[in-house]
N, C-alpha and C positions, 0 to 999 in steps of 0.2 A: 383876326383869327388865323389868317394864314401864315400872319408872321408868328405866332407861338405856336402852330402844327409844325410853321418849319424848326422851329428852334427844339421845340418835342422831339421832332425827327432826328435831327442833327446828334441832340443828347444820346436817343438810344443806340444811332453809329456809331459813335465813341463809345459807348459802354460797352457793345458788343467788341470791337476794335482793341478795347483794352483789357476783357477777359480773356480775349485771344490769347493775347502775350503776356497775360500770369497764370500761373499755374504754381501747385502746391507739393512738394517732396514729403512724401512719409517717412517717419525713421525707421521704417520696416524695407524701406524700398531705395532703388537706387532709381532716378530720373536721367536716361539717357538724350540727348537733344540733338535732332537729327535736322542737316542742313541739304534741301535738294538729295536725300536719297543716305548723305554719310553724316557719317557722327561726328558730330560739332563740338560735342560736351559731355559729362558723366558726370552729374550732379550726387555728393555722395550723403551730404547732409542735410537734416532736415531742414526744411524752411519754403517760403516766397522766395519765388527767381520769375525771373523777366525774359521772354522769347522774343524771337520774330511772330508777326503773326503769321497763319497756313497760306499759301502752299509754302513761305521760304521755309518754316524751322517747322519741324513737330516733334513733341517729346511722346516716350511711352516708359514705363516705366518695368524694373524688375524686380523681383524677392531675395533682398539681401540676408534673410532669415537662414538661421536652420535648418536644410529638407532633411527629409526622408525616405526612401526607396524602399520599397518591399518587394520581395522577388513574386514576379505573378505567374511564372509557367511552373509546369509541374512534371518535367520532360527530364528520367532518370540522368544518373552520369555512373558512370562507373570506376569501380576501383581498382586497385592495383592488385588484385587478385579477381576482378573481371565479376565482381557482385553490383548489380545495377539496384543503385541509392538515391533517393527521393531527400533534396535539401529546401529547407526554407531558410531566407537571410535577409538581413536588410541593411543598408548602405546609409548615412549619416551625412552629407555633403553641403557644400554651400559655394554659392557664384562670390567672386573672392574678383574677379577683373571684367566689369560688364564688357568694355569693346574689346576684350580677348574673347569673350561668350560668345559673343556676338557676331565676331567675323569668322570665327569657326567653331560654332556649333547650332547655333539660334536666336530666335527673338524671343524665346518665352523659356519658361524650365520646365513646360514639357520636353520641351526637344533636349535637352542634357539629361533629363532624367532617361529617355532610348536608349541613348545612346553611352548611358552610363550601364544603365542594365546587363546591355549585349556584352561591356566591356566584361564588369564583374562577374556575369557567369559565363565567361570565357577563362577569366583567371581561377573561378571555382572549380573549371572540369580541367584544366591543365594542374591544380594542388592537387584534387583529391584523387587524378589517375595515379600521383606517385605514392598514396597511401593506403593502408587497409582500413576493414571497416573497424577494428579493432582501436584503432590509432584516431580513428573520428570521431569513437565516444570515449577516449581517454584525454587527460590531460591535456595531450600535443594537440588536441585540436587550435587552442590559444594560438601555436605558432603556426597553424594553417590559415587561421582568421588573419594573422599578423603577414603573413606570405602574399596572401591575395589582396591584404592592402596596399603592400607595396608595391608590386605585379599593375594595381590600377593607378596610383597614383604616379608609376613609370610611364604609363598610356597619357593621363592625360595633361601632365609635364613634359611632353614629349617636342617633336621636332614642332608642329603648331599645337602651341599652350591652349588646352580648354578654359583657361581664366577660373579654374572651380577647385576647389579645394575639399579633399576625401578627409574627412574629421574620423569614421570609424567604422568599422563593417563589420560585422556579428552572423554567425552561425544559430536558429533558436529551433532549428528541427532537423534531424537526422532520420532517414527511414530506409527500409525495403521497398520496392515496390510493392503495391498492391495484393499481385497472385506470392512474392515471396513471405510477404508480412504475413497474409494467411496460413502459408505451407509452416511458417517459422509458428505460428498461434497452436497450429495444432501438434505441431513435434513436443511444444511447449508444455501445451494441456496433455496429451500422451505421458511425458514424465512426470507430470504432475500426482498422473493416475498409478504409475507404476509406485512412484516414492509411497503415495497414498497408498497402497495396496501393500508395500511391504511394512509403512509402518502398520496396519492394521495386524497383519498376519504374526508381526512380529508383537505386536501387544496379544493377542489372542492365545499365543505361546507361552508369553511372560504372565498371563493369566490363568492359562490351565496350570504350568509351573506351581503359582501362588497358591491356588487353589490345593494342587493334591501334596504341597507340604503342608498348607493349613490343615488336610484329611490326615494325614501323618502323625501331624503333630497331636490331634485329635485324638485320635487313635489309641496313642501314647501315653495321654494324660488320662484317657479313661482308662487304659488298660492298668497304668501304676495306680490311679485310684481303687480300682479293684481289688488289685493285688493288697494295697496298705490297708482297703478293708475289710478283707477275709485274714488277713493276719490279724489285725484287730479284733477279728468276730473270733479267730480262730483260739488268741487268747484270753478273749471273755469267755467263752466257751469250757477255756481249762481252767479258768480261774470260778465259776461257778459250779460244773464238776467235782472242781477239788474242795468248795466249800460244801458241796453234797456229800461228797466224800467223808468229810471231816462230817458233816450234821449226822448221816446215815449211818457211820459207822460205831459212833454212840448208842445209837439205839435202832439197831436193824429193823425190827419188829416196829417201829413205827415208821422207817422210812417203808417195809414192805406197803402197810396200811397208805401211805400218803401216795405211793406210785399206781395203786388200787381207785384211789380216788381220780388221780389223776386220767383213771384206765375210765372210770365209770363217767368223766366229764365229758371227755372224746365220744363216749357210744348216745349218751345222749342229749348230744348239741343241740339239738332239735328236737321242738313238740312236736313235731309227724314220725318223730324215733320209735318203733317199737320194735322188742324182742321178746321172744318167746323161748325162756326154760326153766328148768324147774332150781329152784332156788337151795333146795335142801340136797339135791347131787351136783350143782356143777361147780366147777374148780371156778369159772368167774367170781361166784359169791361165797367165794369162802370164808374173804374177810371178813366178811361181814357175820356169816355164822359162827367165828372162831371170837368177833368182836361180840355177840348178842350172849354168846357163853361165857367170855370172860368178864360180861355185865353180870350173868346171872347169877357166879359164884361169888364177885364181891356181895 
């Protein structure tokens, strides 16, 4: 029993002995291999490699990937006409030489991503002191975006190489500060009300306009209907006259009689009509006694 505890024992030494000195490279990552304190190795491919075991070698590994930066403070810069502008941005970067990383700037990509920060918006407030705010949301911002790439990638190519490589940096907000973006909202909405106020005023005009040539026109067209129809009336009137004329003047004595009628229809339109006179003196009923005589000699 003692002899297979020992041999048990012995096995799990070795086991533990020999995970020591293997370990495993992602292809997302770079395996750096550190000997007594420096860098031994920079494993860049994927796979099984084989170390010392701890304390002589340790590896740790880095993100060979694609980052991303996004700017986190929110502390204005100002322009070349002295308006203090609120930017958001973000940086695209990648560790490109780990023992260049490493020996100067860090062991992790937290620490490049600091020290990338402070760089890039150092290079932000040295572009956009030489520009207006005018030129930040025009076009040329591209070659301000393009300036401050270059400006960083000058930084960290420099006399000691960061080993990281700046792929792209973008501009995605432009602003006023805070108390300006308000002062600027309300100058805003102020012309908004003025514009709005005059197109009202000015429809209100173009309205009473419309309106009093529609009364014009109005006017107009009843006044010429009028007129075409008292001309009308005016010539029915002579053209039945003249037929009067022409019937009455054939035979007076009968047009007398029929305008006698016409005189006795008027007086009594109405059954509440009454008058009082004597029929054998008045010149009203003449016709009628000159007619009751001319019955009585035929």
């Amino acid at each position: 029993m003692n002899r297979i505890g020992l041999i048990f024992s012995s096995l799990l030494v070795l086991l533990a002995l020999a995970s020591s000195t293997l370990f495993v490279v992602d292809q997302r990552q770079f395996g750096v291999v550190y000997a007594l304190g420096e860098i031994k190795e920079v494993i860049t491919e994927p796979g099984l490699n084989f170390k010392l075991p701890p304390p002589f070698q340790n590896v740790s590994y880095i993100d060979k990937r694609l980052l991303t930066l996004d700017s986190s403070d929110t502390e204005p810069m100002l322009t070349a006409e002295k308006q203090r502008v609120v930017i958001d941005w973000y940086v695209r970067w990648r560790i490109s030489e780990p023992k260049e990383y490493i020996r100067n700037v860090g062991l992790n990509e937290g620490a490049g991503a600091n020290q990338l920060n402070r760089v890039v918006r150092n290079a932000f407030q040295e572009e956009i002191n030489k520009r207006t705010v005018k030129e930040l949301l025009s076009l040329k911002r591209e070659d301000l975006m393009a300036d401050v790439k270059a400006e960083v990638l000058d930084k960290v190519r420099g006399a000691k190489p960061w080993g990281v490589d700046v792929v792209d940096v973008r501009i995605t907000r432009v602003d006023y500060v805070e108390a300006i973006t308000e002062s600027v909202y309300r100058r805003m909405e102020a012309e908004r009300k003025r514009v709005a106020n005059e197109l009202r005023s000015t429809g209100a005009a173009e309205g009473e306009k419309i309106r009093a040539d529609a009364d014009r026109q109005r006017e107009i067209t009843v006044a010429n209907a009028y007129r075409d129809a008292q001309t009308i009336k005016g010539q029915g009137d002579a053209e039945a006259a003249r037929i009067y004329a022409e019937a009455f003047g054939s035979d007076p004595q009968f047009a007398q009689f029929y305008r006698s009628l016409d005189a006795y229809k008027a007086s009594f339109s109405s059954k509440s009509d009454v008058m009082v006179v004597d029929p054998s003196s008045s010149e009203f009923f003449k016709v009628f006694r000159g007619g009751n005589a001319a019955g009585a000699k035929k």
